[in-house]
PADREN-834447 format. One record per residue (C-alpha): residue number from 1; residue in three letters; x, y, z. Coordinates in Angstrom, 1 decimal. Example, Ala and Ser with C-alpha at 12.3 -4.5 7.8 and 13.67 -1.06 7.14 Angstrom:
REM residues 2
+-----+------+--------+--------+--------+
: seq : type :     c1 :     c2 :     c3 :
+-----+------+--------+--------+--------+
:   1 :  ala :   12.3 :   -4.5 :    7.8 :
:   2 :  ser :   13.7 :   -1.1 :    7.1 :
+-----+------+--------+--------+--------+
***
This chain:
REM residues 161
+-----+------+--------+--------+--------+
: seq : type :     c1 :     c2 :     c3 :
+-----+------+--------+--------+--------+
:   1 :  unk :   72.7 :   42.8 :  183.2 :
:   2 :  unk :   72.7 :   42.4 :  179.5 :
:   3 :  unk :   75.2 :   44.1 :  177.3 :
:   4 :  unk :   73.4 :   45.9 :  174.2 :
:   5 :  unk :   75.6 :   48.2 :  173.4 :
:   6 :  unk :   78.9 :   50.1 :  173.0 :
:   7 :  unk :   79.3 :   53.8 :  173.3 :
:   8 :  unk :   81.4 :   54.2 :  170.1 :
:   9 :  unk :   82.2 :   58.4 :  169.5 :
:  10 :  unk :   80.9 :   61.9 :  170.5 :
:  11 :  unk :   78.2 :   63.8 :  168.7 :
:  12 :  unk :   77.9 :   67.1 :  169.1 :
:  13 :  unk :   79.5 :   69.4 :  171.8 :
:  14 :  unk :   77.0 :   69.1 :  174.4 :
:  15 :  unk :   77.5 :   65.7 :  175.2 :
:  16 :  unk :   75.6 :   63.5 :  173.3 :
:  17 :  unk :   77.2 :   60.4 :  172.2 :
:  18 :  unk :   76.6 :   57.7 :  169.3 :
:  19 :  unk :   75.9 :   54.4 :  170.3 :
:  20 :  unk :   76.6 :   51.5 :  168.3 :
:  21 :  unk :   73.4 :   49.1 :  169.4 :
:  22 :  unk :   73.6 :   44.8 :  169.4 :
:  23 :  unk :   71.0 :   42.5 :  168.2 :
:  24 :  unk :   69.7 :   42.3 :  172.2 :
:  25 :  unk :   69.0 :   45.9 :  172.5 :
:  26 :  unk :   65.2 :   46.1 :  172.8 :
:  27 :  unk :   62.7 :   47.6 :  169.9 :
:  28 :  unk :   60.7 :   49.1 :  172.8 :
:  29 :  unk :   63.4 :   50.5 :  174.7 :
:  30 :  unk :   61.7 :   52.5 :  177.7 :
:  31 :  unk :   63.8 :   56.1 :  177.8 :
:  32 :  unk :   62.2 :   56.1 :  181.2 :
:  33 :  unk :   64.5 :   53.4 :  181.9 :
:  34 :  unk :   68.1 :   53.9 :  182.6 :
:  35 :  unk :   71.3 :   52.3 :  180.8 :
:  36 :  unk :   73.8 :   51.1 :  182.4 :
:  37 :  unk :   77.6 :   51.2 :  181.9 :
:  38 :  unk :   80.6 :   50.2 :  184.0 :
:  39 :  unk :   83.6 :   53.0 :  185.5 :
:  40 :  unk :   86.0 :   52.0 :  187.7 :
:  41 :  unk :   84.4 :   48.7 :  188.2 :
:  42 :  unk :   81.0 :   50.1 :  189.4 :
:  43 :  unk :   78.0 :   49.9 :  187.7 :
:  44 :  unk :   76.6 :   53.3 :  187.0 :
:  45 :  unk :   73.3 :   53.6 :  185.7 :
:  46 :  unk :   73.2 :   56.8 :  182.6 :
:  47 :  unk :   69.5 :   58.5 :  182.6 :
:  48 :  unk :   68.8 :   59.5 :  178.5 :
:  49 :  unk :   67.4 :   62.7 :  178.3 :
:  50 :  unk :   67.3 :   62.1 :  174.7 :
:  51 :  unk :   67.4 :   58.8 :  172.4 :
:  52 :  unk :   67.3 :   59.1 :  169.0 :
:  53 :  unk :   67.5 :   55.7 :  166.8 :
:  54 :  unk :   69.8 :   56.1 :  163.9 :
:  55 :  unk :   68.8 :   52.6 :  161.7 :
:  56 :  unk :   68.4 :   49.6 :  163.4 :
:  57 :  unk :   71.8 :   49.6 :  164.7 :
:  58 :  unk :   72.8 :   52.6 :  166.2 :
:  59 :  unk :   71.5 :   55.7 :  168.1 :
:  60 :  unk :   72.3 :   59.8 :  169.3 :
:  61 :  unk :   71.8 :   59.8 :  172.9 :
:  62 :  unk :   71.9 :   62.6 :  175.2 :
:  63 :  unk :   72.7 :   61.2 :  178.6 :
:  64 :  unk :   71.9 :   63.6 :  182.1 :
:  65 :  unk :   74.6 :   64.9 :  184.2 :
:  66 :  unk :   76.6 :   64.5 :  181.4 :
:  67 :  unk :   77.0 :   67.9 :  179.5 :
:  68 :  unk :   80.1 :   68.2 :  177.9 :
:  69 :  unk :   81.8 :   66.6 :  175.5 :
:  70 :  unk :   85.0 :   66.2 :  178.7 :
:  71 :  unk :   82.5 :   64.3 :  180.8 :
:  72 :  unk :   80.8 :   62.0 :  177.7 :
:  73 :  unk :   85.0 :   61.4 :  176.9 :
:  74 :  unk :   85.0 :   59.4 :  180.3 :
:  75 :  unk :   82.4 :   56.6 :  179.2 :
:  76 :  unk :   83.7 :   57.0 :  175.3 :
:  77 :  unk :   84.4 :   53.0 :  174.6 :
:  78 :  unk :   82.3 :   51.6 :  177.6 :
:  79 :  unk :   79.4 :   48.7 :  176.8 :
:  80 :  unk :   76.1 :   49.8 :  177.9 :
:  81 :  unk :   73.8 :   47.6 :  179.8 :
:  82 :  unk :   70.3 :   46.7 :  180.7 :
:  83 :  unk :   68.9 :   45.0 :  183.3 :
:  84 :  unk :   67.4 :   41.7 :  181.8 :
:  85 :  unk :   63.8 :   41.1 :  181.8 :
:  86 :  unk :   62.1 :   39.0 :  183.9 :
:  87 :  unk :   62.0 :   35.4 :  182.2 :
:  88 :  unk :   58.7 :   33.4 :  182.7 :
:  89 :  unk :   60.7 :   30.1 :  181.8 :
:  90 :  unk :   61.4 :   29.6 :  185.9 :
:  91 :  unk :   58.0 :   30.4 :  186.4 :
:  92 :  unk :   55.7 :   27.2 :  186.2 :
:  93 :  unk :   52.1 :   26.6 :  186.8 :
:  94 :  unk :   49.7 :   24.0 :  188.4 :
:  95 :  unk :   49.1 :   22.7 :  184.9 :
:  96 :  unk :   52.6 :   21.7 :  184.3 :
:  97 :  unk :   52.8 :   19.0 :  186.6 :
:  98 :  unk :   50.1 :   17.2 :  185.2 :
:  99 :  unk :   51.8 :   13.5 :  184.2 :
: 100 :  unk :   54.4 :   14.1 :  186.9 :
: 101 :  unk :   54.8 :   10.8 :  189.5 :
: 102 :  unk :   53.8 :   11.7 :  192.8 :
: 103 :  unk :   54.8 :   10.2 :  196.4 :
: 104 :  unk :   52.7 :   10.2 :  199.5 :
: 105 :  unk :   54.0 :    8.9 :  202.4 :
: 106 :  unk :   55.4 :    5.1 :  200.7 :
: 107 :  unk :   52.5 :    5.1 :  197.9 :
: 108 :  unk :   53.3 :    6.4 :  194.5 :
: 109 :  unk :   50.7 :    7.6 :  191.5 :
: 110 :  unk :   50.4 :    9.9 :  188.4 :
: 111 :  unk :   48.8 :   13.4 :  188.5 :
: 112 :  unk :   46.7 :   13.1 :  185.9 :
: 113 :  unk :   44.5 :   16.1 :  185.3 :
: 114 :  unk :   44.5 :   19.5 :  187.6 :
: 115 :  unk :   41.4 :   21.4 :  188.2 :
: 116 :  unk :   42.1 :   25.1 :  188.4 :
: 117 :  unk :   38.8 :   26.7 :  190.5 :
: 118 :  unk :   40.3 :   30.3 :  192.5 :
: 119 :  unk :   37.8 :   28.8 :  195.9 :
: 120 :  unk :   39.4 :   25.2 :  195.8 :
: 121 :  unk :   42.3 :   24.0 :  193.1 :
: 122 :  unk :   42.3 :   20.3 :  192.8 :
: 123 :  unk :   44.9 :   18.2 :  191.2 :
: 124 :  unk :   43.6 :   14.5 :  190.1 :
: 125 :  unk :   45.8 :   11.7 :  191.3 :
: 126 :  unk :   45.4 :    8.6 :  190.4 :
: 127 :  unk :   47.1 :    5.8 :  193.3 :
: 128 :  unk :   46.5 :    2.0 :  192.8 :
: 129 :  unk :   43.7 :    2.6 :  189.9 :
: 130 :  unk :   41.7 :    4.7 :  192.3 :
: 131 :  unk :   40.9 :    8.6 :  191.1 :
: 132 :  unk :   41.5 :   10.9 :  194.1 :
: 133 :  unk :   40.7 :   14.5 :  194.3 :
: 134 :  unk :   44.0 :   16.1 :  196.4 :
: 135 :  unk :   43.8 :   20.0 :  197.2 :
: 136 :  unk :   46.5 :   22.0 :  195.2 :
: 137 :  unk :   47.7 :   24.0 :  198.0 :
: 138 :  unk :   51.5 :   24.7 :  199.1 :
: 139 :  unk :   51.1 :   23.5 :  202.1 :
: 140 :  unk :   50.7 :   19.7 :  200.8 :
: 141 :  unk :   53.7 :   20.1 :  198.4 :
: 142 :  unk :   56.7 :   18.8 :  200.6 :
: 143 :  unk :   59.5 :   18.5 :  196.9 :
: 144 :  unk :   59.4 :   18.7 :  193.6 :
: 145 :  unk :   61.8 :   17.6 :  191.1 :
: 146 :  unk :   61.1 :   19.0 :  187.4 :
: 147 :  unk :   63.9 :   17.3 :  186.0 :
: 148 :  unk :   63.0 :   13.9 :  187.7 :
: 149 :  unk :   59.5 :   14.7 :  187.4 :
: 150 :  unk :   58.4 :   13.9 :  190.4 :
: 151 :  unk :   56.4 :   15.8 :  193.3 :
: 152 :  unk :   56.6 :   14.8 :  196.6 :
: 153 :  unk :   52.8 :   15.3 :  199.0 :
: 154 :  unk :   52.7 :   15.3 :  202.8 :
: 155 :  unk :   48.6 :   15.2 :  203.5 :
: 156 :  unk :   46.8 :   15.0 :  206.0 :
: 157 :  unk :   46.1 :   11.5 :  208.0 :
: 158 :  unk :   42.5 :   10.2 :  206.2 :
: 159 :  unk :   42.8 :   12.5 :  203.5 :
: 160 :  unk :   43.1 :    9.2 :  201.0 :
: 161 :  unk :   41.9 :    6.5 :  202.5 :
+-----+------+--------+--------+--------+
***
């Protein structure tokens, strides 16, 4: 969960709430989405039913369920949350371990190129100054090691001879 911002005074009588909105609070907020806030150490997700930016830093929202200016009084001073978005920096690809060292069985080599084809992805190893065409597939892969740089293979018997 990421905190973007803190619920900060009542607007209106119906409800509706000012929000004072951090940095991390997203230009394309989704109202389809919900926010989140914490009572009584739960997390409680808060539909909008209305959101309506006020500058860059603050908004009118009109949460469901809560219609009275009693029940928006019981989150008045609580942070609101989202849930984070997916981050591609875990995420890697094929291409990324090109130049990583790579260990079959006792022999080690570089992967020097990859060959990305949807029937039959290929990386290019080179082992003892000899090019060898290895199939990409997860099954082969026994370890890798992004900070050592290293992949470990386990390949079929006459697949490099």
């Amino acid at each position: 969960m990421l905190a973007v911002g803190r619920i900060t005074k009542l607007f209106g009588a119906e409800g509706e709430v000012n929000i004072n909105l951090y940095t991390d609070f997203p230009d394309n907020f989704d109202e389809e989405q919900p926010l989140f806030t914490m009572v009584d150490s739960l997390v409680v997700p808060l539909f909008c039913e209305s959101f309506s930016r006020r500058g860059k830093g603050s908004a009118t929202v009109r949460f469901a369920d809560i219609d009275t200016t009693k029940r928006a009084e019981l989150i008045m001073g609580n942070e609101i949350f989202i849930e984070e978005p997916e981050s591609d920096d875990d995420e890697f690809t094929f291409d990324d371990l090109i130049g990583f060292t790579v260990k079959i069985s006792r022999r080690k080599g570089v992967i020097t190129d990859y060959y990305d084809n949807d029937f039959n992805p290929l990386f290019e190893i080179e082992l003892n100054g000899k090019q060898y065409l290895i199939p990409a597939v997860e099954e082969f892969i026994a370890a890798i090691d992004f900070d050592a740089r290293t992949m470990r293979l386990v390949l079929p018997e006459g697949l490099i001879e």
